[in-house]
C-alpha positions as a Markdown table, in Angstrom:
| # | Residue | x | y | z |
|---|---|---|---|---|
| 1 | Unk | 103.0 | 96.7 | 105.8 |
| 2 | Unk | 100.6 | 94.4 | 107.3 |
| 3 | Unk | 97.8 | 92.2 | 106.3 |
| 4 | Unk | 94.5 | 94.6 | 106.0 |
| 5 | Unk | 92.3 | 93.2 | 109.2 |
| 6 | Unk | 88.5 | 92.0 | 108.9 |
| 7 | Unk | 86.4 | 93.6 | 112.2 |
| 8 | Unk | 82.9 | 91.9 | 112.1 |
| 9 | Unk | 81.7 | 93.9 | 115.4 |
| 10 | Unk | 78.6 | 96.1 | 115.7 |
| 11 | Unk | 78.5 | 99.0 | 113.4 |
| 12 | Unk | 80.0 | 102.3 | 115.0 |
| 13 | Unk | 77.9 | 104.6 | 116.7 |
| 14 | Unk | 77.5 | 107.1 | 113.1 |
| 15 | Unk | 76.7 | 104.0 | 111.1 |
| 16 | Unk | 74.0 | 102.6 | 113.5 |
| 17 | Unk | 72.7 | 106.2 | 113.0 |
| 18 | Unk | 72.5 | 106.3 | 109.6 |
| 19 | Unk | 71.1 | 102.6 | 109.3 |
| 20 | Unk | 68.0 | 103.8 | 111.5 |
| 21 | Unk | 67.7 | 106.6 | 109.2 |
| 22 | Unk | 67.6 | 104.7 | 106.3 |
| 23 | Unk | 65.6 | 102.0 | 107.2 |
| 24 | Unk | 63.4 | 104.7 | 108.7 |
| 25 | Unk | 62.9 | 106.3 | 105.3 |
| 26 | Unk | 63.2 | 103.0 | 103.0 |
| 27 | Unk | 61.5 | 100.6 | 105.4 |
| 28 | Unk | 62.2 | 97.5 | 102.9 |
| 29 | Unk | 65.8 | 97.2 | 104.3 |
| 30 | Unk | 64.2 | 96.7 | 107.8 |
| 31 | Unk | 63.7 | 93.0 | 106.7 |
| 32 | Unk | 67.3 | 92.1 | 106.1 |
| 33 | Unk | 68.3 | 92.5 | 109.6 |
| 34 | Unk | 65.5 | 90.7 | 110.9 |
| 35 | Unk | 66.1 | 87.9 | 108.7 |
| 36 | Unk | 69.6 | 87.7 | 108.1 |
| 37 | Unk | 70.7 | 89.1 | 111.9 |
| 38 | Unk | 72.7 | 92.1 | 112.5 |
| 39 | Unk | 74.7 | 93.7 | 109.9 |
| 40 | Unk | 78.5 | 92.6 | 110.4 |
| 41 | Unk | 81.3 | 95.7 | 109.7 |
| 42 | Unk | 84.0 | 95.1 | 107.8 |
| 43 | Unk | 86.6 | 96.9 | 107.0 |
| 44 | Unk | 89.9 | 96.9 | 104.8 |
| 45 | Unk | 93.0 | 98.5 | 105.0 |
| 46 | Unk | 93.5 | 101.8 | 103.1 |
| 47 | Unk | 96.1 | 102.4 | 100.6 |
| 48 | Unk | 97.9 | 99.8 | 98.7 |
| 49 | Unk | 97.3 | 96.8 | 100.5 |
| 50 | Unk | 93.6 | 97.7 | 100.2 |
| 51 | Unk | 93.6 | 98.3 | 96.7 |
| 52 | Unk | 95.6 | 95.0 | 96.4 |
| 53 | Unk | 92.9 | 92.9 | 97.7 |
| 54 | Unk | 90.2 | 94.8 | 95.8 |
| 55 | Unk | 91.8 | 93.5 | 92.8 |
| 56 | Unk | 91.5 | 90.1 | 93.9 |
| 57 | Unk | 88.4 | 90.4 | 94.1 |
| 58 | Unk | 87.5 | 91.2 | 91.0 |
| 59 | Unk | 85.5 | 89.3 | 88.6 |
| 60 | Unk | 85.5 | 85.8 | 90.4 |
| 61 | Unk | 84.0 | 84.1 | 93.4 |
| 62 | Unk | 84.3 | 85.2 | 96.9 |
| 63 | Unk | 85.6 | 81.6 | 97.7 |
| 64 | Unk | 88.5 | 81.7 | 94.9 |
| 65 | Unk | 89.2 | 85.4 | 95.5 |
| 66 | Unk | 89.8 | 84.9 | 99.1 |
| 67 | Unk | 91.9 | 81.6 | 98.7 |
| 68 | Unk | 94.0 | 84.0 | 96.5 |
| 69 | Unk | 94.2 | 86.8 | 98.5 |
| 70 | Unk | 95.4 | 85.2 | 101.5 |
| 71 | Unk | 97.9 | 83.3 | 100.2 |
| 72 | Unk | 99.0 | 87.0 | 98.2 |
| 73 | Unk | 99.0 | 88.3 | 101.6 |
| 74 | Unk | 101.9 | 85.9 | 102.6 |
| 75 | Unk | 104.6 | 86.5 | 99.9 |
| 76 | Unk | 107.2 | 88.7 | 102.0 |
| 77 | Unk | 107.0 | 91.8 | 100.8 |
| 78 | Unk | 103.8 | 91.6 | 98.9 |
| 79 | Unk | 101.7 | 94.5 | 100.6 |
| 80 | Unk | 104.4 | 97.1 | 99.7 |
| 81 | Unk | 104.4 | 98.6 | 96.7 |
| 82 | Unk | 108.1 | 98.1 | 96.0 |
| 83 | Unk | 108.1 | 94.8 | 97.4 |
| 84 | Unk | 105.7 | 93.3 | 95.0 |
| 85 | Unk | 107.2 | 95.0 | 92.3 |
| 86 | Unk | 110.3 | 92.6 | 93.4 |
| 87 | Unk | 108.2 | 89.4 | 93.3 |
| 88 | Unk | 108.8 | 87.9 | 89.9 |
| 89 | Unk | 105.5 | 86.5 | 87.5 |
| 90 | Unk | 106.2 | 83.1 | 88.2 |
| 91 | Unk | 106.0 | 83.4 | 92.3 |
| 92 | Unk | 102.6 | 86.1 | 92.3 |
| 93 | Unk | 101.1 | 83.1 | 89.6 |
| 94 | Unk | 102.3 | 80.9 | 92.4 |
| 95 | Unk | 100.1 | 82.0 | 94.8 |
| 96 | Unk | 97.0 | 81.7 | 92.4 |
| 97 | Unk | 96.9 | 85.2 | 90.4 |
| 98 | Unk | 96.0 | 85.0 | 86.7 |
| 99 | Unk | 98.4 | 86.7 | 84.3 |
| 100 | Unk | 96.0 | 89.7 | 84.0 |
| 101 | Unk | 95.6 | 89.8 | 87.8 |
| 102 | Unk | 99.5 | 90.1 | 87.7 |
| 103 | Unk | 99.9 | 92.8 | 85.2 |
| 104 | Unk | 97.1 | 94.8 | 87.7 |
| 105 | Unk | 99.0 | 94.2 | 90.9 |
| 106 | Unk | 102.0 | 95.3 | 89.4 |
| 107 | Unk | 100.0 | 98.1 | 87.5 |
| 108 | Unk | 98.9 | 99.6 | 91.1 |
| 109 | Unk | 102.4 | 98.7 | 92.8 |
| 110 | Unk | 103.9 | 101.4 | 89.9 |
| 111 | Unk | 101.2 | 103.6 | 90.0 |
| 112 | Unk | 102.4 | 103.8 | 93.9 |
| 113 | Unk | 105.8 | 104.1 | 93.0 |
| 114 | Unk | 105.7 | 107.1 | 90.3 |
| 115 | Unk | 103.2 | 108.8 | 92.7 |
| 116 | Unk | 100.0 | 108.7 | 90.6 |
| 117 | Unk | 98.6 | 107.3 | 93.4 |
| 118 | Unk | 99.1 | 108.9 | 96.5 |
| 119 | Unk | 97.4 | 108.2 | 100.0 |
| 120 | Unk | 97.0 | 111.7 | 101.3 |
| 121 | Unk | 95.5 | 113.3 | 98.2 |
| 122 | Unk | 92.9 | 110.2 | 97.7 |
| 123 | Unk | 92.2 | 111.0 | 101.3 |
| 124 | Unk | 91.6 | 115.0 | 100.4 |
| 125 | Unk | 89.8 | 114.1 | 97.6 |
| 126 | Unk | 85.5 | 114.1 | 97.5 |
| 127 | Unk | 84.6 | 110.7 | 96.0 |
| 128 | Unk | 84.1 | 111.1 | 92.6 |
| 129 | Unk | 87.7 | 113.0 | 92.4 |
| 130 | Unk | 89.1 | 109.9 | 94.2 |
| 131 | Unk | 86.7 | 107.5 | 91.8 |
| 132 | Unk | 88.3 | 109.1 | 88.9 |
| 133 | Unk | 91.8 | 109.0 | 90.2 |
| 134 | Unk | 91.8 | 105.4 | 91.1 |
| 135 | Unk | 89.9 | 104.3 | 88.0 |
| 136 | Unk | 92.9 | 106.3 | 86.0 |
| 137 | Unk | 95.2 | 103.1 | 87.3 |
| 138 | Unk | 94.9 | 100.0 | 84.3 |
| 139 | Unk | 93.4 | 97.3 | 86.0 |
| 140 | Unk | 91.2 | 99.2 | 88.7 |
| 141 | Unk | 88.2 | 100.5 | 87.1 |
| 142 | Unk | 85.0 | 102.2 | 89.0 |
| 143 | Unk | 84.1 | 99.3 | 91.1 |
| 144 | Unk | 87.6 | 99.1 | 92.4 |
| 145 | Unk | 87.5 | 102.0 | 93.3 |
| 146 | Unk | 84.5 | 102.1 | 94.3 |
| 147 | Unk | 84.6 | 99.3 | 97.0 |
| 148 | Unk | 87.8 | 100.9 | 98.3 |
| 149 | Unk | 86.0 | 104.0 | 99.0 |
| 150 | Unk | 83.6 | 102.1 | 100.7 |
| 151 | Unk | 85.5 | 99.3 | 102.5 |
| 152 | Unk | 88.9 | 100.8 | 103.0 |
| 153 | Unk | 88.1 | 104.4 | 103.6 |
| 154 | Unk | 84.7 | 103.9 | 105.0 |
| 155 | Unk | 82.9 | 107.0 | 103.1 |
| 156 | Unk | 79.2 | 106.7 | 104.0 |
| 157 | Unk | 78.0 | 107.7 | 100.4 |
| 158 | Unk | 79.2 | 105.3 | 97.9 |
| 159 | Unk | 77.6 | 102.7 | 95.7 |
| 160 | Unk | 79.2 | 99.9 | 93.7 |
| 161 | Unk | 76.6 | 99.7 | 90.9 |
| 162 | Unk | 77.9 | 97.7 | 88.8 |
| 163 | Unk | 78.6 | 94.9 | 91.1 |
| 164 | Unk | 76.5 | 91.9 | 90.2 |
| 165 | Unk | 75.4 | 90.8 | 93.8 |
| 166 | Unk | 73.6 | 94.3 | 94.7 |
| 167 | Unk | 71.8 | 94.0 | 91.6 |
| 168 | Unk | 70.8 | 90.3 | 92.3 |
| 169 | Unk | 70.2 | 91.3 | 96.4 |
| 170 | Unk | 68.1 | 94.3 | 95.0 |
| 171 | Unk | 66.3 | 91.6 | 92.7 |
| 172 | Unk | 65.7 | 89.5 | 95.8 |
| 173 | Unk | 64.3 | 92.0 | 98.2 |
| 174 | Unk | 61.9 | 93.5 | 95.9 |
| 175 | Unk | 60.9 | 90.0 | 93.8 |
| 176 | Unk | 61.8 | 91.9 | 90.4 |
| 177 | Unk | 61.8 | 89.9 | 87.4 |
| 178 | Unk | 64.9 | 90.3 | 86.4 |
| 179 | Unk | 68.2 | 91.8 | 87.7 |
| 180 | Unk | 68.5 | 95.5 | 87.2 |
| 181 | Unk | 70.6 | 96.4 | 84.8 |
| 182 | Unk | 73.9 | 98.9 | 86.3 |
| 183 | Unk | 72.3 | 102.3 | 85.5 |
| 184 | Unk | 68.7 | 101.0 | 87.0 |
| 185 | Unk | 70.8 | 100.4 | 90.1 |
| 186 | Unk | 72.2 | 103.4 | 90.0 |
| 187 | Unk | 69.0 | 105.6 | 89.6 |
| 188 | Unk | 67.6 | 103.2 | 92.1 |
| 189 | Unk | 70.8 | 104.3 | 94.5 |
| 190 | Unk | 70.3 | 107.9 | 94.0 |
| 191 | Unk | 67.0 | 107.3 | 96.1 |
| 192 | Unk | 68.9 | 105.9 | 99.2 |
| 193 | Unk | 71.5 | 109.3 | 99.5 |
| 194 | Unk | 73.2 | 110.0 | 101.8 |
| 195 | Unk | 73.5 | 106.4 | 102.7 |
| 196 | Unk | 74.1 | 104.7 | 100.0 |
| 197 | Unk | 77.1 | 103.1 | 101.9 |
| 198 | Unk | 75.2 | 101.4 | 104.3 |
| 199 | Unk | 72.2 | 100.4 | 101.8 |
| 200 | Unk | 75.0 | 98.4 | 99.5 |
| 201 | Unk | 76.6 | 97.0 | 103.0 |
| 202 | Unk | 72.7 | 95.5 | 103.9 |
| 203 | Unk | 72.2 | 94.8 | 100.6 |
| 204 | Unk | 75.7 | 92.5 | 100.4 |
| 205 | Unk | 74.5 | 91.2 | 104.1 |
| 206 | Unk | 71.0 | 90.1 | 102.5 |
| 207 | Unk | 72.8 | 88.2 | 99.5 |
| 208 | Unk | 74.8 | 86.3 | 101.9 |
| 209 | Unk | 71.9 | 85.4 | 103.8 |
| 210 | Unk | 69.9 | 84.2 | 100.6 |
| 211 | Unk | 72.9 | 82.4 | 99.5 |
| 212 | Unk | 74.9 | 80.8 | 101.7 |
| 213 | Unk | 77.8 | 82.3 | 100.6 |
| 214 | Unk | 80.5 | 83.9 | 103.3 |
| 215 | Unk | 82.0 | 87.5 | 102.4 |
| 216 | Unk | 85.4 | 87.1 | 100.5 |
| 217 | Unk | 87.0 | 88.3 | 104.2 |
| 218 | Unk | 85.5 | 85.2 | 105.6 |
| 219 | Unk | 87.2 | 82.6 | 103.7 |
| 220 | Unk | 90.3 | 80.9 | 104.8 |
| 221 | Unk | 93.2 | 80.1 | 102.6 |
| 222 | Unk | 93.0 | 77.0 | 100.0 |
């Protein structure tokens, strides 16, 4: 298996679409584009290698996660389920991965190998069938999945709420007091159907913007 690739072109044709219908009927994410310029697409690979890097990206900065991931990326071997399996503790902690990060890498790398996981029926699956089957793997969890969904398998209808930059963007655009909380965001998401893909992909672009701080894809290796 390969490296999953980063595109930052245009948006595809259906995307562009559903952008201008969104910002049509929620004009507040008109302002993100005009401020922060237009909205970059990136994509991940599907299946494990996907999945993989999702896990990196769990739970710590977009500068450390991507310093990690790339240099996960380069282990022979390490993008195949079987082949990281093969990679002893001492070599995946070599390349930056916390103990728990390892037990989740192999975690998904077994889940692969006993079928639990399987690429086909994810891809049959509606989301919340494939949310619930990926979330079923220790060390994966809703937003896991969720960003797979979203970055992987490009479905157009998927929002990470728990993630704690689209609660801070959301924060930002609409000078709330405070962050919203996950199910505020959530409600809040319901409103932006069947886009909800595309509003978390502006609202990421926007926090980048207001930051400073590159996309996890945009970092290069420590």
């Amino acid at each position: 298996m390969h490296a999953p690739t980063v595109s930052d072109h245009s948006p595809p044709p259906a995307a562009r679409a559903g952008l201008d219908a969104l910002v049509a009927r929620h004009p507040e994410f008109a302002r993100i584009e005009s401020a922060a310029g237009p909205l970059p697409w990136r994509r991940r690979a599907p299946g494990f290698p996907g999945l993989l890097q999702a896990i990196m990206g769990q739970q710590i900065s977009n500068a450390a996660a991507g310093a990690i991931w790339r240099r996960l990326a380069a282990l022979p071997g390490a993008l195949d389920p079987a082949g990281l399996l093969a990679l002893d503790e001492a070599t995946l902690r070599g390349a930056g991965l916390s103990r728990p990060k390892v037990a989740h890498a192999r975690s998904l790398a077994e889940a692969y190998a006993d079928g639990r996981i399987d690429d086909g029926q994810i891809a049959a699956m509606d989301d919340a069938a494939a949310v619930a089957t990926l979330s079923a793997v220790r060390g994966l969890g809703p937003w896991t999945a969720e960003v797979h969904l979203l970055f992987a398998l490009e479905r157009p209808d998927v929002f990470p709420a728990g993630d704690l930059a689209l609660a801070a963007a959301l924060a930002d655009l609409r000078a709330l007091p405070a962050r919203p909380t996950t199910p505020a965001l959530r409600a809040m998401a319901a409103g932006w159907q069947p886009w909800r893909s595309l509003a978390a992909r502006l609202l990421w672009h926007h926090w980048r913007h207001v930051t400073g701080r590159p996309a996890m894809d945009d970092l290069p290796a420590a």
